[in-house]
C-alpha positions as CSV (number, residue, x, y, z in Angstrom):
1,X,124.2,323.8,195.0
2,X,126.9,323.7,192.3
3,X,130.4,322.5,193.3
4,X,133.0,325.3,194.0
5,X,136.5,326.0,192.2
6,X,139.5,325.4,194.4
7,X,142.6,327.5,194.4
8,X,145.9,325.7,195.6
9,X,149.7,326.2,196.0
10,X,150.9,322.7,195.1
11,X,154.6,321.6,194.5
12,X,155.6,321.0,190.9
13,X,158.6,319.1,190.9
14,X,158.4,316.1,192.6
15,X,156.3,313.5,190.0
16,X,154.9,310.3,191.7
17,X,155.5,312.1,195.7
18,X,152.4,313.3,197.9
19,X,152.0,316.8,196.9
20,X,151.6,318.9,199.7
21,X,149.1,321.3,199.2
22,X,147.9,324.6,200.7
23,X,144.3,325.9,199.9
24,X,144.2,329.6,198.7
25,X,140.7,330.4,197.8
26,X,137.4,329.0,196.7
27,X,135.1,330.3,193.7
28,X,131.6,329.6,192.5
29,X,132.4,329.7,189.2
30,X,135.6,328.8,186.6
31,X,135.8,332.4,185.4
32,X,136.4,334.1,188.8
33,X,139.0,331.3,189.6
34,X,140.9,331.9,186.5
35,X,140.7,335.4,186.5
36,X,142.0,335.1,190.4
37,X,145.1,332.3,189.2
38,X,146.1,334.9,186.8
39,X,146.2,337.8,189.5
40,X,148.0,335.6,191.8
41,X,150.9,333.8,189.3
42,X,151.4,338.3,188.0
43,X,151.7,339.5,191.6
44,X,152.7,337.0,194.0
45,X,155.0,334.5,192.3
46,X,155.6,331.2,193.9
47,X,159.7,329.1,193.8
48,X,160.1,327.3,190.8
49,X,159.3,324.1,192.7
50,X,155.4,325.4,194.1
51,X,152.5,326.3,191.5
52,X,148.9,327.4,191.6
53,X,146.4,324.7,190.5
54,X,142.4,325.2,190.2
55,X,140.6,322.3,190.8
56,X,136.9,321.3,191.0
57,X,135.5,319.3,193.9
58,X,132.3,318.8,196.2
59,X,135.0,319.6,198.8
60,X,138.3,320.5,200.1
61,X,138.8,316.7,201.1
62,X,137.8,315.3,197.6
63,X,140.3,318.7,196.0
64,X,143.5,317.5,198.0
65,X,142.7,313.8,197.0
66,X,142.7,314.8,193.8
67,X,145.7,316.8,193.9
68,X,147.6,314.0,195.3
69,X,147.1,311.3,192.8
70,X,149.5,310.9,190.3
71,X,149.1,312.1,186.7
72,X,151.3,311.3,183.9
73,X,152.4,314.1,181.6
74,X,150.3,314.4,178.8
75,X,151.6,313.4,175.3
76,X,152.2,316.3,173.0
77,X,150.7,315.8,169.7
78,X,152.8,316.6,166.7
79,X,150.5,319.3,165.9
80,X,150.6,320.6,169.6
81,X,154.5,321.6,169.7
């Protein structure tokens, strides 16, 4: 069984804190979960401080732990501003 896509308010401005998440939805596949992100950010807006990520996990558990480490900000490549 292929793992499912996650769907998750998370909050955005707090870099290095535990995020606290809340699960939204689960898909089987990227495309649905994209197209459902997309649907959500036009029609239900979050506060600047809460966005909606998509993540792919074997599970909820593994999806939140993966929410809550901490990621530096990618570089931006000269080519990429």
């Amino acid at each position: 069984m292929p793992m499912p896509y996650y769907i998750y308010i998370v909050r955005t401005s707090e870099p290095g804190s535990n995020k606290p998440v809340s699960l939204v939805s689960e898909f089987d596949n990227f495309k649905q979960a994209k197209a459902e992100v997309r649907r959500l950010r036009s029609e239900i807006p979050l506060e600047d401080t809460l966005g909606y990520k998509i993540i792919f996990a074997e599970d909820t558990a593994e999806a939140e732990q993966k929410l809550s480490e901490f990621r530096e900000q990618p570089i931006a490549k000269e080519w990429e501003k």
